[in-house]
N, C-alpha and C positions, 0 to 999 in steps of 0.2 A: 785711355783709362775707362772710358763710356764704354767703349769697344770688348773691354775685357769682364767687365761687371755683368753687362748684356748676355754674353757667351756663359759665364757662368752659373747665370741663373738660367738661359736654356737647357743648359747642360745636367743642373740638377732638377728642372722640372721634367727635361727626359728619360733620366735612371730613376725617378719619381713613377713615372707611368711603368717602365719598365718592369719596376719592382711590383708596381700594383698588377700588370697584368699576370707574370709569374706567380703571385699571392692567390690572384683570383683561380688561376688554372690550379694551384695545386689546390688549393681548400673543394673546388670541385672534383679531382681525381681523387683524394685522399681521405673527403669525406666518408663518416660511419653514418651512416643510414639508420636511424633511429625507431624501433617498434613503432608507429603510429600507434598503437596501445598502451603503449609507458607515457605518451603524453596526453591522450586523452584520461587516462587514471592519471598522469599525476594534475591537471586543471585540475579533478575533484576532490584531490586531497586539500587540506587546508591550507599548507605552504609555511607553516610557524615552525617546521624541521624541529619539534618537542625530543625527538627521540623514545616516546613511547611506544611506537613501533618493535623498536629494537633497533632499528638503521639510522645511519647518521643524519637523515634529511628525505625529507617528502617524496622528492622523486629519487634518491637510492631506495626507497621500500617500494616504489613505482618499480623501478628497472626488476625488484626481486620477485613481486608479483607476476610480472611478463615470464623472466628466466628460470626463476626456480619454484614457481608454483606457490609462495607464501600466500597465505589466507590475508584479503583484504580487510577484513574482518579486525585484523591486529590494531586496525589505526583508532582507540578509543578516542578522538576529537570529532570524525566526523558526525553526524547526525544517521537515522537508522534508515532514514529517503537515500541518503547518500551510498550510506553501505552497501546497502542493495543495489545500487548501480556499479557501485565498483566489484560485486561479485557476479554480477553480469557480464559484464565486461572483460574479465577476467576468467570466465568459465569456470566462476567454483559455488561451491554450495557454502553458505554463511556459518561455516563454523562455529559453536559455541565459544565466545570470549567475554569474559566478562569482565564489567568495567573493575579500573583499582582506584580506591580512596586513599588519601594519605592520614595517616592516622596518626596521633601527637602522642607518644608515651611516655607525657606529664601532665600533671592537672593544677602544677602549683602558678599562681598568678604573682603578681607583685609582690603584695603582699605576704606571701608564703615564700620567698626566696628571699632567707637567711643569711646575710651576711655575716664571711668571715672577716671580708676588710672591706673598706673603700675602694672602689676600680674607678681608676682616672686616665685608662687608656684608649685606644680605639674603639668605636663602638660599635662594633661586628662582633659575632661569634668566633668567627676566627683568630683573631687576634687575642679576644676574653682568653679563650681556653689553651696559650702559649703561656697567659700570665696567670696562673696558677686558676684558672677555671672561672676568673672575672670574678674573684675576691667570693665565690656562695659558698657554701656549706655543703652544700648537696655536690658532688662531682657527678652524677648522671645525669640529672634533670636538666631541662631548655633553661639557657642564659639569659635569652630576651629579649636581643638586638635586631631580629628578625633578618639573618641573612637568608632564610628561607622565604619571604616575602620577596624579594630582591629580585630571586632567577627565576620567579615563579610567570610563565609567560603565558598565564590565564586570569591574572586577579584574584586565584582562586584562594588565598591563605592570607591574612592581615592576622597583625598583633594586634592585641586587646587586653589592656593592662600585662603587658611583657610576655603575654604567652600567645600563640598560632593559634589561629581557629580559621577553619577550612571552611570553605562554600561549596559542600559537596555537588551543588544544581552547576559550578563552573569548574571543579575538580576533573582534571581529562586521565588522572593517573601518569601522567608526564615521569613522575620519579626527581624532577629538578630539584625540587624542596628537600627530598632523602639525602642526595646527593650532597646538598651543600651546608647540612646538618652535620659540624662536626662530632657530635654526641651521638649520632647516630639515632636520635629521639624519635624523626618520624620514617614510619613505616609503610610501604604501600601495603595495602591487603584485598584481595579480591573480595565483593562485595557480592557472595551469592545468591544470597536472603533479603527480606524486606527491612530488618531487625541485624547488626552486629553488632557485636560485644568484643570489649576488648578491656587491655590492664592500660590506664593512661600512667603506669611511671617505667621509669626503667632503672632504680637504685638496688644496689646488690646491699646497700649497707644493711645492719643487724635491724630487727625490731625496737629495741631500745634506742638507735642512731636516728632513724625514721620519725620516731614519735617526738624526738628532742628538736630536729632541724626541719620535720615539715609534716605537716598537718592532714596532708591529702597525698600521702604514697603508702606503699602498700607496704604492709605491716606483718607479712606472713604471717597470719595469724591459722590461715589453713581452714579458715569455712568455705569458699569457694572451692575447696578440692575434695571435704569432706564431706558438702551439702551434694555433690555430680558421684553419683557411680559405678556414670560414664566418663569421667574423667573429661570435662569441658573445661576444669583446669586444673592447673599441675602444678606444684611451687617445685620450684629449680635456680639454686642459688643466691635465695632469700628474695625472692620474686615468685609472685605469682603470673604464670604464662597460658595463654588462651591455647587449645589443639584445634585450630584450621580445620583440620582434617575432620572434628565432631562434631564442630559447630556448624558446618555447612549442609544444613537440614533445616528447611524450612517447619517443619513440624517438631524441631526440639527450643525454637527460638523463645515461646514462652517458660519453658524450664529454666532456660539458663538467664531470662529476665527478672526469676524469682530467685533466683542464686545471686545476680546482683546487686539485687533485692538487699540483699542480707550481709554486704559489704559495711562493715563500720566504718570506712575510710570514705566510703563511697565510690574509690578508685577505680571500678570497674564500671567502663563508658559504653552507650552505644550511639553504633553509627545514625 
């Protein structure tokens, strides 16, 4: 019986080796020989795979740098010492990219979210807004359970009295927080000025609806479109909405600071 237990474990500690040396030989015949460049660029990436890049993970925008020529430039987390070694490395010239802020298109706090009922369910965003938008009044604006805190994998966004407020100095523009924004409320916006403006609500309801269930959204009242005529803004669908596209001039930013100036809501934020 000794005899046979003996033999047995000989037997599988030699298809043991067997196997290992066939594993060894193929993984060296069969090995993909890796850029040395795709791992030196991705060490200096930061490794937190945000997806702000646009690829799924650190070294996928690594490997796309090597193969397809993307601008290293894309990765808004690293720092501007670093950048410039990854477009060294990379043999590209540092492309204009500029960072994205996430921006909250509501300004109503605790106290301004108007109950229509009682909510005594989950306390996520996502679940509020199954159960008929977590009993508020408003159906655009932030509910206040902060699942955008949650994915946010910089610290950069904390509630404060039920509504998000961002740390623009640790904001990398990731897009997490957009994402898991069921209302859609916050926005990334390229930040290409010293000064941005923008509308913090996102309610289609009428002016009369606005004024009754919250105190700080915008009111279309049409001075902000009537005071620009350059059109810095535009109401469209009982919202007033910022044009990206005028505002991205550093020499028009005190104009449109004296336009929201003139907001009675006060709804129009900057960065």
């Amino acid at each position: 019986m000794d005899n046979l237990i003996t033999a047995s474990v000989v037997s599988m500690a030699g298809l043991a080796l067997i196997f290992a040396v066939v594993l060894a030989f193929a993984d060296k015949k069969l090995k993909v020989e890796e850029d040395p460049k795709v791992e030196e660029i991705n060490n200096l990436l930061p490794g937190v795979n945000c997806g702000a890049c646009g690829f799924m993970s650190c070294h996928d925008f690594a490997e796309h740098i090597v193969s397809d020529d993307v601008n290293p430039a894309k990765c808004r987390v690293v720092d501007d010492e670093t950048r410039e070694k990854l477009c060294v490395i990379a043999g590209a010239s540092d492309g204009e990219v500029y960072p994205k802020i996430a921006a909250v298109h509501c300004a109503a706090e605790a106290d301004k979210k108007q109950p229509a009922a009682e909510y005594e369910g989950i306390k996520t965003c996502n679940a509020a807004r199954l159960a008929f938008g977590g009993g508020m009044q408003c159906q655009y604006g932030c509910m206040g359970f902060g699942d955008c805190t949650e994915v946010c994998p910089f610290d950069a966004i904390h509630m404060v009295n039920r509504l998000p407020q961002v740390d623009i100095k640790k904001c990398t523009g990731c897009g997490k927080c957009a994402e898991a924004c069921p209302r859609k409320v916050i926005e990334m916006i390229e930040k290409k000025t010293h000064k941005m403006f923008y509308v913090a609500c996102s309610s289609q309801d009428g002016a009369l609806r606005v004024r009754k269930i919250c105190g700080v959204g915008c009111i279309t009242c049409g001075i902000c479109e009537r005071l620009s005529p350059e059109k810095f803004f535009k109401i469209e669908k009982n919202l007033s909405r910022r044009d990206a596209a005028k505002q991205d001039l550093e020499d028009k930013q005190e104009e449109i600071e004296k336009i929201a100036g003139k907001c009675p809501t006060k709804v129009i934020k900057n960065i």
